[in-house]
C-alpha positions in Angstrom: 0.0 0.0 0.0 2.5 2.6 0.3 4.3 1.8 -2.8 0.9 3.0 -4.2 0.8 5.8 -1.9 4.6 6.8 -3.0 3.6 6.6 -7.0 0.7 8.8 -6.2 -2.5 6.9 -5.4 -4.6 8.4 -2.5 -4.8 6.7 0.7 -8.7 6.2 0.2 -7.4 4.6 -3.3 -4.4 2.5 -2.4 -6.4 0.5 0.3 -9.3 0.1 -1.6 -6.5 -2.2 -4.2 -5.1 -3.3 -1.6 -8.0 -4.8 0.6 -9.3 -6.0 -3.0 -6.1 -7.8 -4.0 -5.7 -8.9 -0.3 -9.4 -10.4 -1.1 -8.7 -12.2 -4.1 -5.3 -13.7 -2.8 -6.7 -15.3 -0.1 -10.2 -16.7 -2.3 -6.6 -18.0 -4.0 -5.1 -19.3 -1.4 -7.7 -21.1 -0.3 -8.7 -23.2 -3.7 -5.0 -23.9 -3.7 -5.8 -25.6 -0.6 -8.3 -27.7 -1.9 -6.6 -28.7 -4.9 -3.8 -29.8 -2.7 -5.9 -31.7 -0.2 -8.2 -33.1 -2.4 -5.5 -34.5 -5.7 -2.7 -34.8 -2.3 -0.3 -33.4 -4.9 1.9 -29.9 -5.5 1.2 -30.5 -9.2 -2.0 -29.3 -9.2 -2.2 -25.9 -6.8 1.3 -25.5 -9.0 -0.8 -25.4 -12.2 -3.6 -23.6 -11.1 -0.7 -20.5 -10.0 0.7 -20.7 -13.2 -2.1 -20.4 -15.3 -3.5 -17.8 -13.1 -0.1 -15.7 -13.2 0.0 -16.3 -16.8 -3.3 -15.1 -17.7 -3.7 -12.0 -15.0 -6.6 -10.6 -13.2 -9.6 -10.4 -15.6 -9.8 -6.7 -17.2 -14.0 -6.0 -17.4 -13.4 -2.5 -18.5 -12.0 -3.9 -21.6 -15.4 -5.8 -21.7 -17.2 -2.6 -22.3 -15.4 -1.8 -25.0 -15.9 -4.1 -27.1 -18.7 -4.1 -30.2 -21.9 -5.4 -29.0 -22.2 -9.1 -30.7 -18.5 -9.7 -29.5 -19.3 -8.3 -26.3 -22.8 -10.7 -25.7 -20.4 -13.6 -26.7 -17.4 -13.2 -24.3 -20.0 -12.9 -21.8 -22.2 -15.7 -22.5 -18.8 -17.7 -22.8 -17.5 -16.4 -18.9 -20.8 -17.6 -17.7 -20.5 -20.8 -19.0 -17.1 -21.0 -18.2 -17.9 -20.2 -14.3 -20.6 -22.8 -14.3 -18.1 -25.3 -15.9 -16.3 -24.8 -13.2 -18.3 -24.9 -10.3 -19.6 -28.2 -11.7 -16.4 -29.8 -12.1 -14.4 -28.8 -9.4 -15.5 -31.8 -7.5 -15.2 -34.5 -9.9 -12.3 -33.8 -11.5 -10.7 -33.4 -8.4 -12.0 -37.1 -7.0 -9.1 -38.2 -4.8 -9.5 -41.4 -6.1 -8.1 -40.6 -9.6 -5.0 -39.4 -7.6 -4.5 -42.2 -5.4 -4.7 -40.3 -2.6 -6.1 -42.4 -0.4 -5.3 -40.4 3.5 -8.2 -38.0 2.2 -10.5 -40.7 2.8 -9.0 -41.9 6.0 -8.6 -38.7 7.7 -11.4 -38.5 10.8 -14.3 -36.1 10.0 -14.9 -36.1 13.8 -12.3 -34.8 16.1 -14.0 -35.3 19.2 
């Protein structure tokens, strides 16, 4: 925050960012998590940070811009693509197609 304070942002400005990228970092951190826990492998959390680095935050201002049947398509498209993934996430992370087996076998109870 005070890197964006020293290049010129406001205070008001450089912790709205800030608690915004704090935000998303931790929604992050947390799917990374669950990748981990559920394949029981770094491969995966690893390929879900480098695709995410590689791609970048999506820009929705650029959305605006764009001519209107382009614009209806790329956001029919993230729609789907959301859904997609909500409905996947589960099965395509199935421990069992990892052979991680001390998912299953970890107590649900602690008590």
């Amino acid at each position: 925050m005070a890197d964006r304070m020293k290049s010129g942002l406001n205070f008001q400005k450089a912790l709205l960012i800030s608690c915004f990228q704090f935000s998303y970092t931790t929604v992050f951190g947390a799917y990374s998590a669950y990748l981990f826990l559920r394949t029981g492998h770094f491969v995966a959390p690893f390929l879900a940070h480098a695709f995410c680095n590689h791609m970048g935050f999506p820009d929705f201002n650029e959305l605006a811009t764009l001519p209107e049947p382009n614009r209806t398509a790329v956001m029919a498209l993230s729609v789907i693509g959301l859904l997609a993934f909500c409905l996947l996430l589960d099965p395509l992370t199935n421990p069992e197609w990892y052979h991680n087996h001390i998912f299953y076998t970890l107590p649900l109870d602690a008590s």
